[in-house]
C-alpha positions in Angstrom: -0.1 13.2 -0.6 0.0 11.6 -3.6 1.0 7.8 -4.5 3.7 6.9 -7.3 3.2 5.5 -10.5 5.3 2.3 -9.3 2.3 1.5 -6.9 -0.4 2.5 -9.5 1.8 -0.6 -11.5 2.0 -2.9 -9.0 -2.0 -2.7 -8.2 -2.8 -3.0 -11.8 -0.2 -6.0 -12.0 -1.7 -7.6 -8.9 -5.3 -7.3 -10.5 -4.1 -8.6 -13.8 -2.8 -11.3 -12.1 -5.8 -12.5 -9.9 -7.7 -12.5 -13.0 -5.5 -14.4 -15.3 -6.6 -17.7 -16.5 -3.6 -19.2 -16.7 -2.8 -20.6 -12.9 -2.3 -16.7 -12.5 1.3 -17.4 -14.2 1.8 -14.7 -16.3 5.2 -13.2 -18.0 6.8 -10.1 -17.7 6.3 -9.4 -21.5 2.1 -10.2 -21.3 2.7 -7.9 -18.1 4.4 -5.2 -19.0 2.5 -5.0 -22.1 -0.7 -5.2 -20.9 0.4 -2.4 -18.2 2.0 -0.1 -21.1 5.0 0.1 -18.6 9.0 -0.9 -19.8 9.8 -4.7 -18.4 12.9 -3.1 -16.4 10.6 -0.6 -14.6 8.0 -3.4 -13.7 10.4 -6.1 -13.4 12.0 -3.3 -10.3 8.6 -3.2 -9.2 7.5 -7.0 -9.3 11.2 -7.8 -7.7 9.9 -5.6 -4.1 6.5 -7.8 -4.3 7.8 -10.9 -4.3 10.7 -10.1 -1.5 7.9 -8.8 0.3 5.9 -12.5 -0.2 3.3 -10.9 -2.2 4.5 -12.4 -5.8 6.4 -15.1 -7.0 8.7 -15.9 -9.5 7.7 -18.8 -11.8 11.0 -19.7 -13.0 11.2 -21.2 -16.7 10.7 -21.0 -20.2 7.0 -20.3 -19.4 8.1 -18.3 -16.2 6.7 -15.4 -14.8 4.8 -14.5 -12.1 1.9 -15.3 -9.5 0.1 -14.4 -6.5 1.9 -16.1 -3.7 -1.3 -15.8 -1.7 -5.2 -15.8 -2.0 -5.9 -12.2 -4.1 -8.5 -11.6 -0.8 -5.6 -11.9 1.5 -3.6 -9.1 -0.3 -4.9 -5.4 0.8 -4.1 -2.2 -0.7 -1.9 -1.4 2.4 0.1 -4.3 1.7 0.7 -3.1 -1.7 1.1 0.5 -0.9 3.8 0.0 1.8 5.7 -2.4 -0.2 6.0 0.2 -2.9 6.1 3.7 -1.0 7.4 2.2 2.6 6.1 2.2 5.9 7.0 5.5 7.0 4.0 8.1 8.8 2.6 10.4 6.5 2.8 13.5 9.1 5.4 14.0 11.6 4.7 17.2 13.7 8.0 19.8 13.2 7.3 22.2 15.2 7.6 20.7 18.5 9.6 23.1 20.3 7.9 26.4 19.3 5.6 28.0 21.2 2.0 27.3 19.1 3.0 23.9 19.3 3.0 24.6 23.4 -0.4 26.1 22.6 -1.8 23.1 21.0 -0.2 20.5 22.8 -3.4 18.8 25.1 -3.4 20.2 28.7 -3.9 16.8 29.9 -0.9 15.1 28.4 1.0 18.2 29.3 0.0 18.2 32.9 0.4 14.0 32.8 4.2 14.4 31.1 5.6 17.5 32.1 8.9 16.1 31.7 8.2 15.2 28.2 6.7 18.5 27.6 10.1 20.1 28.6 11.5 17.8 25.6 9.1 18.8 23.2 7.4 15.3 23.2 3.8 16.5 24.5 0.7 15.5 22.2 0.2 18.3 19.8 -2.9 18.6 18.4 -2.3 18.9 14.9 -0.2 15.4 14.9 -3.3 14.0 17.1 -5.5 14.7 14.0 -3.2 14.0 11.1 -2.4 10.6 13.1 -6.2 9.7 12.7 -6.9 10.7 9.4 -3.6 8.0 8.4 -5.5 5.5 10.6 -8.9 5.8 8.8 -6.4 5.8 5.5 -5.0 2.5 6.9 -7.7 0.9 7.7 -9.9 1.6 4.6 -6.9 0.5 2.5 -6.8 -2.9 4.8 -10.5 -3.4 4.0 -9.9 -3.5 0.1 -8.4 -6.7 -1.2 -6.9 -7.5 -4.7 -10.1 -9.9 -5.0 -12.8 -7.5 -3.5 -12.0 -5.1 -6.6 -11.7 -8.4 -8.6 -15.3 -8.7 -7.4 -16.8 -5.4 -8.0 -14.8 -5.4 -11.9 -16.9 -8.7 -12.1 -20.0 -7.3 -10.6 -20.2 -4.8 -13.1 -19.4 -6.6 -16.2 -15.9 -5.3 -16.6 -13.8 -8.0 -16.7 -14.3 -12.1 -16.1 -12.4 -13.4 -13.4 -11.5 -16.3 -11.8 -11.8 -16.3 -8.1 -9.6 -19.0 -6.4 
């Protein structure tokens, strides 16, 4: 599993923005620049996070864009799923073959044998890859836009501004 370079962007943007100075307006030019990404590509990107209410648009000669919420209510996840979608990350395949049969829990099996007969039993494999994406969820959920805004601070790297 690997995540795109649009949501690499958008994080970076995000950050840049919680930490501007500037009533966290800052324009597509001082963006994209600061990003080393083309204004068209992060203009794309910046469009989906403010449709999604993450951004938004400061219209104007001294337009550009802001957080259009607290940088310590925005979490990874938010980000991630804006940019790459909400789909699962694992979707078990091989439901009607006969290892999946094997691996499907005895308990759900004996619970929904009708569903077993449709392939919709449990299987194990799914079971784990489901909570792997839910520890992945939630440790995404627990990091904010300001909580690395506060360890970048913590460490000296940058100044910044909480709200």
């Amino acid at each position: 599993m690997q995540f795109s370079k649009s949501t690499d962007y958008a994080l970076h943007a995000l950050l840049h923005l919680g930490n501007s100075e500037r009533c966290n307006n800052v324009g597509i030019k001082e963006l994209a620049s600061t990003l080393g990404v083309s204004e068209s590509y992060l203009s794309k990107i910046m469009s989906k996070l403010r449709q999604d209410g993450i951004v938004r648009a400061v219209p104007g000669v001294n337009g550009g864009y802001e957080l259009a919420r607290p940088a310590e209510q925005i979490t990874f996840l938010d980000v991630i799923q804006v940019i790459e979608g909400r789909q699962k990350l694992f979707e078990c395949s091989n439901t009607n073959s006969q290892q999946h049969r094997l691996l499907a829990e005895e308990e759900t099996a004996k619970r929904d044998q009708d569903q077993e007969r449709s392939g919709k039993c449990e299987c194990l494999v799914q079971k784990v890859m489901e909570g792997a994406e839910q520890h992945l969820h939630q440790y995404l959920r627990e990091h904010t836009i300001q909580s690395v805004l506060d360890e970048a601070f913590k460490h000296g790297n940058h100044e910044t501004n909480k709200k």
